[in-house]
Backbone as numpy.savetxt, mean C-alpha at the origin, in Angstrom:
# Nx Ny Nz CAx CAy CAz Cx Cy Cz
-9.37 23.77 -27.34 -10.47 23.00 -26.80 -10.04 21.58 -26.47
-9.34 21.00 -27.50 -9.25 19.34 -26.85 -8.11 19.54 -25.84
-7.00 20.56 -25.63 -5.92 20.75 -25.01 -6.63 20.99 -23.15
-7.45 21.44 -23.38 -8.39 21.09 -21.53 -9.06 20.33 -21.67
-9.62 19.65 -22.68 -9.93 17.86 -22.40 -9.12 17.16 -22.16
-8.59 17.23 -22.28 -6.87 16.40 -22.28 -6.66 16.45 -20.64
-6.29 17.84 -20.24 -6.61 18.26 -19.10 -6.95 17.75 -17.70
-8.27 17.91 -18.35 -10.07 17.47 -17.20 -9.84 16.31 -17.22
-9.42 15.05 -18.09 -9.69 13.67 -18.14 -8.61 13.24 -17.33
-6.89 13.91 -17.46 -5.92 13.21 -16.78 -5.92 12.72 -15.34
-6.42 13.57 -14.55 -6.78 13.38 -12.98 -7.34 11.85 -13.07
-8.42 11.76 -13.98 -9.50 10.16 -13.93 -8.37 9.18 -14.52
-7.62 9.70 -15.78 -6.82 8.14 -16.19 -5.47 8.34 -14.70
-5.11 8.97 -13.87 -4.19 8.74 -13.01 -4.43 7.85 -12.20
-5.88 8.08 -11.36 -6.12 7.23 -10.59 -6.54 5.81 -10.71
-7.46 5.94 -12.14 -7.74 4.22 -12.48 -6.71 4.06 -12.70
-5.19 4.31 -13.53 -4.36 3.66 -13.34 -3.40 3.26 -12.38
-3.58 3.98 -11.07 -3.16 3.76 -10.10 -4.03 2.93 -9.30
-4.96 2.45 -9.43 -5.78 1.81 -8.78 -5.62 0.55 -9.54
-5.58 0.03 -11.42 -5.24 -0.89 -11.82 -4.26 -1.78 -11.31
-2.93 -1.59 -10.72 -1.34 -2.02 -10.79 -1.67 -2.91 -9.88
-3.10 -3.02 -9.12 -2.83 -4.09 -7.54 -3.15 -5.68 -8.66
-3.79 -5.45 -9.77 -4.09 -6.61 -10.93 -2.81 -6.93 -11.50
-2.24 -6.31 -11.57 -0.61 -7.36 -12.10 -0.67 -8.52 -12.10
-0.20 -9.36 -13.03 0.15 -10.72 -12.82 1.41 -11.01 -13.27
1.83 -10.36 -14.38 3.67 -10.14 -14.52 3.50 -10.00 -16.48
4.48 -10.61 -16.59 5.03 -10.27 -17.76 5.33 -11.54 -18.67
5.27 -11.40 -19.72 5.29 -12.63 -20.51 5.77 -12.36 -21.65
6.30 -13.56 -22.63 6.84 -13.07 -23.96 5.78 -13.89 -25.16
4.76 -14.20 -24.82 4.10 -14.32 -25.12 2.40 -13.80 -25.00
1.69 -13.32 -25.78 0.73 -12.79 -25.51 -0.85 -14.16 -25.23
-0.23 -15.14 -25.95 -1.39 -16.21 -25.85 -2.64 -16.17 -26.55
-3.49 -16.12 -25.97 -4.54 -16.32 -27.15 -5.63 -14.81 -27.36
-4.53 -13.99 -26.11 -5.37 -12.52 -25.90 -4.98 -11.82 -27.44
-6.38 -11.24 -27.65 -6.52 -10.49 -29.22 -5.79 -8.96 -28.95
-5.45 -8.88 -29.87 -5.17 -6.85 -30.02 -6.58 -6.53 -30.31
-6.82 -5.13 -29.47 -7.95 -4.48 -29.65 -7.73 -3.44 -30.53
-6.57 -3.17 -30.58 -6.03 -1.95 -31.51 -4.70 -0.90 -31.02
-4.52 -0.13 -31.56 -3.48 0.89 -31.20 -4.30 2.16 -30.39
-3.27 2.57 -29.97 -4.43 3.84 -29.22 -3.02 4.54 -28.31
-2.51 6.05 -29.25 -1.28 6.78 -28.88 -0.95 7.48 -27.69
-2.40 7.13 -26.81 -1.84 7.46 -25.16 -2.27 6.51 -24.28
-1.29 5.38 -24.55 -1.86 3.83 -24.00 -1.46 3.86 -22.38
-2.11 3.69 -21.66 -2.17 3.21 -20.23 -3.01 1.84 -19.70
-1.83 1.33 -18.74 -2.49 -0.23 -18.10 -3.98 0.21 -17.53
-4.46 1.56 -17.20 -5.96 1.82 -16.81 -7.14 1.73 -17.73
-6.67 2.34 -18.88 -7.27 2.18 -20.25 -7.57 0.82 -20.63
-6.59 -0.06 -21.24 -6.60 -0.70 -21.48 -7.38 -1.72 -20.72
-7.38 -2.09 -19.37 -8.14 -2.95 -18.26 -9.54 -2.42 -18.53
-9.96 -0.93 -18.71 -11.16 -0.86 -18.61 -11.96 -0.92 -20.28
-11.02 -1.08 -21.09 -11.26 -1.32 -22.44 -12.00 -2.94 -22.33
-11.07 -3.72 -21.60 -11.02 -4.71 -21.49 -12.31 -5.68 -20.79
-12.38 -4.60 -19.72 -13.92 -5.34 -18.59 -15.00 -4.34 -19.50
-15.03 -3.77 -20.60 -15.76 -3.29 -21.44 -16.18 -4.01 -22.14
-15.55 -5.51 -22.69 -15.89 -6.08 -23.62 -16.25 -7.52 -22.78
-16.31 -7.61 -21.69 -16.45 -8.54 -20.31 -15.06 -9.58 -20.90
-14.29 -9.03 -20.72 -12.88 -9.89 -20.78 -12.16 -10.38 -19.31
-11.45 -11.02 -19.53 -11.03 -11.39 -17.75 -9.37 -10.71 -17.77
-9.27 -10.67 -18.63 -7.50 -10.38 -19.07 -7.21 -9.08 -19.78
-6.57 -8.65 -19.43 -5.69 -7.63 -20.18 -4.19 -7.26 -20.62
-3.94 -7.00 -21.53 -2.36 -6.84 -21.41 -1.89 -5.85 -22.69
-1.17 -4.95 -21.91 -0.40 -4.04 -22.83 0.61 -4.00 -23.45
1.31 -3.59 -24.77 2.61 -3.60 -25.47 2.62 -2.38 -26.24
3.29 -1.14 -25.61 3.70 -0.01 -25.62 2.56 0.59 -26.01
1.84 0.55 -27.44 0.32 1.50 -28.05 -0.67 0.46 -28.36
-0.08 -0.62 -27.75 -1.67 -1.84 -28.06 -1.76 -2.60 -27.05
-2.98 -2.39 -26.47 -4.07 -3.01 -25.90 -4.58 -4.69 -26.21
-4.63 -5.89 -25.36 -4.58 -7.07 -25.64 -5.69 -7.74 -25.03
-6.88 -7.98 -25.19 -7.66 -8.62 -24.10 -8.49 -9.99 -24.89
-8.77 -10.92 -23.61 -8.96 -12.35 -23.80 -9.61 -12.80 -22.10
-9.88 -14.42 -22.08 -10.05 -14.59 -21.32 -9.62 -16.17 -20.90
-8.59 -15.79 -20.82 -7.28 -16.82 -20.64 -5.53 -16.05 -20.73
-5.27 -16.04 -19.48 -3.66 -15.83 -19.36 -2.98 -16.63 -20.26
-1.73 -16.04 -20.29 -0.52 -16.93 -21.17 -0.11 -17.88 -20.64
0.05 -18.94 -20.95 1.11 -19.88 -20.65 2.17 -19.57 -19.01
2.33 -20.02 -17.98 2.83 -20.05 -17.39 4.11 -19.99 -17.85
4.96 -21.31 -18.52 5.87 -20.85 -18.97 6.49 -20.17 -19.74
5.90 -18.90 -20.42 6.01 -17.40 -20.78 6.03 -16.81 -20.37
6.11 -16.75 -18.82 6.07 -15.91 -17.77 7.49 -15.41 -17.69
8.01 -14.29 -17.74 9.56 -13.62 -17.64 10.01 -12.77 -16.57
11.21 -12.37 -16.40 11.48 -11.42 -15.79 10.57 -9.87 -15.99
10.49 -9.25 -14.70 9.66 -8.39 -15.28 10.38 -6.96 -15.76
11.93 -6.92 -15.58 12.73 -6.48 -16.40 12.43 -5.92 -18.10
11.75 -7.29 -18.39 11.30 -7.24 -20.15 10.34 -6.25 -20.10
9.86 -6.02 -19.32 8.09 -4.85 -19.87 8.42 -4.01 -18.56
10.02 -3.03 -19.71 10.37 -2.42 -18.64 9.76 -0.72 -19.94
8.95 -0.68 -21.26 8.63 0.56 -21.86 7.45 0.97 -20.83
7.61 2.21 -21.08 7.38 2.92 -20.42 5.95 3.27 -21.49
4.76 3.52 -20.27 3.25 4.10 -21.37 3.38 5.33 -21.61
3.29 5.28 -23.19 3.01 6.81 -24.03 1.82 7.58 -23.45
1.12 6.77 -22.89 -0.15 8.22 -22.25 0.14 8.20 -20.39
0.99 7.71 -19.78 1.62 7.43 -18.67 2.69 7.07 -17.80
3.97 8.22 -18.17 4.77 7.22 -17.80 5.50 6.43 -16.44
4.22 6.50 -15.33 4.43 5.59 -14.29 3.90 4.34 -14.48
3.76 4.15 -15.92 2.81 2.61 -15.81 4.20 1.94 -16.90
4.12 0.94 -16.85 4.66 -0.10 -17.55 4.30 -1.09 -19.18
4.30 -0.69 -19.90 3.46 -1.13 -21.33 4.40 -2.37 -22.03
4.49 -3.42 -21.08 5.39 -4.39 -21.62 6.82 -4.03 -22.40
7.60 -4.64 -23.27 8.73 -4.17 -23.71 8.51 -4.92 -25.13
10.07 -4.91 -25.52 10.33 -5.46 -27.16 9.97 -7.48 -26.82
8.82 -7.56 -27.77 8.48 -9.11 -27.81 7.98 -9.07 -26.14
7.23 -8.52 -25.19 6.91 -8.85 -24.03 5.56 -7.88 -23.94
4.70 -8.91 -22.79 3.37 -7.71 -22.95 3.01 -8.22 -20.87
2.75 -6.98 -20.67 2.44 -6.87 -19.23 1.43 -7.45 -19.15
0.60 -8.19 -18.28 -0.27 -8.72 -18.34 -1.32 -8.33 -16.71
-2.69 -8.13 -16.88 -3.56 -7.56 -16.21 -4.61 -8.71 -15.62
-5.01 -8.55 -14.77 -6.87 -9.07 -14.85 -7.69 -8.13 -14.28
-8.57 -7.90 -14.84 -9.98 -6.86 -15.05 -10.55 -7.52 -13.77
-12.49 -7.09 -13.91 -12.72 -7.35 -12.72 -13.56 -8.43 -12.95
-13.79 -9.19 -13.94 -14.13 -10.27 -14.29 -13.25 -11.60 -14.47
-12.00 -10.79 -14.39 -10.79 -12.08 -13.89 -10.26 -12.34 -12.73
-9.29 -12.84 -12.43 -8.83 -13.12 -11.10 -7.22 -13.61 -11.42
-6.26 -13.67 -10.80 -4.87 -14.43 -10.49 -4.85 -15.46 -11.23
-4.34 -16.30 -11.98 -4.70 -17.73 -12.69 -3.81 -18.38 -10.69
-4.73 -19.77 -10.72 -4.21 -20.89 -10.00 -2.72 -21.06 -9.37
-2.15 -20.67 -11.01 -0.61 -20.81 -10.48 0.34 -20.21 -9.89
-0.18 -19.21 -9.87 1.07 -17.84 -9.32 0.54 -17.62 -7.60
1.64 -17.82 -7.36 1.29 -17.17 -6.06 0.81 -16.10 -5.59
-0.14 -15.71 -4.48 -0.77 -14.15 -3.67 0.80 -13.41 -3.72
1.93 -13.91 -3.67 2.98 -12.77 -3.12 3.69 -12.29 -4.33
3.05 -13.03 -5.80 4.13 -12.41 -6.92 2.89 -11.74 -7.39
1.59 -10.91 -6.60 0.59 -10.31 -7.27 1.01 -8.98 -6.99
1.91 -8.53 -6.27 1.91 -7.62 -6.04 2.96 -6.45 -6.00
2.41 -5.19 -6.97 3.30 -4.05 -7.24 4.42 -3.83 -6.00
4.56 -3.35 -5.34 5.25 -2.78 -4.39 6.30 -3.99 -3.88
7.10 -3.51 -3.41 8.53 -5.03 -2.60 7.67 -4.35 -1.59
7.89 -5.18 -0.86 7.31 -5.36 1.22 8.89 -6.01 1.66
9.63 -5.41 2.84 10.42 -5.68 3.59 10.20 -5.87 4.89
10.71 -7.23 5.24 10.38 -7.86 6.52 11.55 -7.32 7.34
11.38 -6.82 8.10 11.97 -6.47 9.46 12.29 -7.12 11.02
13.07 -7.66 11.58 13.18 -8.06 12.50 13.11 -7.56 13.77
11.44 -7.22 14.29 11.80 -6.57 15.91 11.39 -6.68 16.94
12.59 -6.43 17.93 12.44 -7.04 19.46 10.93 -6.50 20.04
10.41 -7.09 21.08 9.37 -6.58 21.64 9.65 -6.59 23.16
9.73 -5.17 23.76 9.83 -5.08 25.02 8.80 -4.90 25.76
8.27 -5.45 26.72 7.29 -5.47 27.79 7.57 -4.89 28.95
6.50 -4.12 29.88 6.75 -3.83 30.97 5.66 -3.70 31.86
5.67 -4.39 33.11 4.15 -4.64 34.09 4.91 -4.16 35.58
3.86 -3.37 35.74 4.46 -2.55 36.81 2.72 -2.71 37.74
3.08 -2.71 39.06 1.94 -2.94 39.55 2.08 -2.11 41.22
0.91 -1.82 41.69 0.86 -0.82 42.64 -0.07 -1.59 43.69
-0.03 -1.64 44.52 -0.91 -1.77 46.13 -0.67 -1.12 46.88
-2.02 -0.29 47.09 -2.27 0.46 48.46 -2.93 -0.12 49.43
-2.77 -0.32 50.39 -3.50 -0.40 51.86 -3.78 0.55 52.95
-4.88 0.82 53.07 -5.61 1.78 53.88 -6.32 1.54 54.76
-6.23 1.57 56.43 -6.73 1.41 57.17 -7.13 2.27 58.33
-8.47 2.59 58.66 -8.63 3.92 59.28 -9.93 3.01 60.07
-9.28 3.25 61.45 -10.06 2.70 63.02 -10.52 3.93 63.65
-11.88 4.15 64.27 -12.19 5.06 64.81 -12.25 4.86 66.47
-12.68 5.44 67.35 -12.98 5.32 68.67 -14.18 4.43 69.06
-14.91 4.05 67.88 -16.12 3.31 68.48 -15.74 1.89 68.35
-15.95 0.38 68.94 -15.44 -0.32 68.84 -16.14 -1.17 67.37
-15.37 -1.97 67.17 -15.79 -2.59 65.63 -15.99 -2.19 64.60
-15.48 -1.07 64.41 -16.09 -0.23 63.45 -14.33 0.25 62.73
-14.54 -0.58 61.56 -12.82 -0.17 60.82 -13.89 -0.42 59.35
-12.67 0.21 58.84 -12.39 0.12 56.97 -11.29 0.07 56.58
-11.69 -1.06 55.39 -10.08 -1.24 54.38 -10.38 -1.24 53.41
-9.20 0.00 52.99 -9.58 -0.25 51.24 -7.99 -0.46 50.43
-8.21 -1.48 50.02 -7.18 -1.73 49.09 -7.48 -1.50 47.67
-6.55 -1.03 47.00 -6.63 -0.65 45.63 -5.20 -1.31 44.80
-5.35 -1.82 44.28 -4.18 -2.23 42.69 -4.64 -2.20 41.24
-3.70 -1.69 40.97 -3.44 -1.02 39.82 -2.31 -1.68 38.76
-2.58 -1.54 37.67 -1.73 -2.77 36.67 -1.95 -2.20 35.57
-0.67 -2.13 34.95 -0.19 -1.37 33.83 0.74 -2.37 33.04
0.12 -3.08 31.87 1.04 -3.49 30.53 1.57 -2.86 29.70
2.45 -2.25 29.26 3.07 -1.41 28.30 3.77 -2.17 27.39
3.36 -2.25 26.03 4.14 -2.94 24.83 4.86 -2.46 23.88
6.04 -2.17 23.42 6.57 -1.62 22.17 7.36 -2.21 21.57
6.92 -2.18 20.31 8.31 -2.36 19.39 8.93 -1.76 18.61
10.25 -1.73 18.81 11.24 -1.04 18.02 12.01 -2.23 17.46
12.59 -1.19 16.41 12.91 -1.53 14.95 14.79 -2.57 15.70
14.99 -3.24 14.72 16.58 -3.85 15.57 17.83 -2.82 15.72
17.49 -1.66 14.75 18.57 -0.67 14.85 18.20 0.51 15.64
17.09 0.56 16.08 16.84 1.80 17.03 17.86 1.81 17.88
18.25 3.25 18.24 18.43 3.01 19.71 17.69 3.62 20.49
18.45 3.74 21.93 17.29 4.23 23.24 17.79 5.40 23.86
16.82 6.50 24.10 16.98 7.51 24.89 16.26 7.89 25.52
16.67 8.42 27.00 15.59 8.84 27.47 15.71 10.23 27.34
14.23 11.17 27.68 14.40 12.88 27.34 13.71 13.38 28.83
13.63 14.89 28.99 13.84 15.60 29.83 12.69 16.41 29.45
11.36 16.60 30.49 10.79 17.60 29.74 11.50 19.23 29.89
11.15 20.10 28.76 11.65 21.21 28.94 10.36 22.42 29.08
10.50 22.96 30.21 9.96 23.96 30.72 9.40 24.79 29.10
8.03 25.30 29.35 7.41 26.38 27.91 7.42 27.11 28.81
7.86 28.07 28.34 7.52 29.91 28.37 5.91 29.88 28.57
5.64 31.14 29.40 4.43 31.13 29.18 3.80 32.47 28.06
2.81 32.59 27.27 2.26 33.71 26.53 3.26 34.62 26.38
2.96 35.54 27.72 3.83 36.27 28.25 5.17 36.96 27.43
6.04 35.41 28.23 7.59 35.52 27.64 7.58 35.66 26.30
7.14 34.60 25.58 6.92 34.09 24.31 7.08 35.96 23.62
6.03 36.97 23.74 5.63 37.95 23.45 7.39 38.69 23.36
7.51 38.55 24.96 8.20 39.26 24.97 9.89 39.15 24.44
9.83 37.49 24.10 11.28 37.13 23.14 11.11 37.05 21.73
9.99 38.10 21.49 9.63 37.84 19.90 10.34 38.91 19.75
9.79 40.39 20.45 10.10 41.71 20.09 11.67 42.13 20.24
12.69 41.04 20.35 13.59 41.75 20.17 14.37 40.62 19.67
């Protein structure tokens, strides 16, 4: 019985904890003035955050089976490599549960970024900037049409233009080819290059 509770619930702690990690704020070797809430043997940064905006906390932070919440970050200069809160969570192990003397640090949804850290160290994922060319191409068309009949004064002109911007960018290592369309079989053939 608890072995498909276990189960049924994992799908829900995957995604809040995958949905937690965009709250990162980093890692510290100090926990600050955030309290332990307790131990708890399948600890995840999802858990813990929602343990946390449970008790209307702004902060959260994990260290391997304990849970840390407050409402005040650590010390800036406790802030570490994030190397240190490189253990791995006993109830998750794509999440990060701080390391030896280091505790990952969160904000719930009653917290926010502290002041000091920059928008670009908030965030899980590296982003790589790429350098690429942008080629343009304007191609333009005029027709002129003029059709006089036998009666006098009596003409029409119709001019028409047409204008086409085309923009792409490719990457600096692409290269360029051009292709060939290739003729499809019709039904038919198709049928008939199956059967043998």
């Amino acid at each position: 019985m608890k072995l498909t509770t276990a189960f049924a619930v994992l799908p829900f702690a995957l995604v809040a904890s995958a949905r937690q990690q965009a709250n990162y704020i980093g890692c510290f070797t100090s926990s600050g003035s955030l309290e332990n809430q307790g131990s708890y043997t399948f600890q995840t940064v999802g858990y813990c955050i929602n343990v946390c905006n449970g008790g209307d906390f702004k902060y959260a932070a994990v260290q391997k089976n304990n849970c840390l919440c407050g409402n005040n970050v650590p010390k800036q200069a406790d802030m570490t490599d994030d190397g240190q809160c490189s253990s791995l969570c006993p109830g998750f192990a794509h999440d990060n549960c701080g390391g030896r003397d280091a505790w990952s640090v969160y904000f719930g949804v009653n917290g926010s970024k502290p002041d000091w850290l920059s928008s670009s160290s908030v965030a899980v994922t590296s982003t790589s900037t790429e350098s690429t060319p942008t080629t343009s191409t304007t191609s333009a068309i005029t027709s002129t049409s003029t059709s006089t009949s036998s009666e006098p004064a009596n003409s029409s002109s119709v001019s028409l233009t047409s204008s086409a911007n085309v923009s792409t960018k490719a990457p600096a290592s692409a290269s360029t080819s051009s292709m060939e369309p290739t003729p499809t079989p019709n039904s038919a053939s198709r049928r008939l290059s199956f059967m043998f």
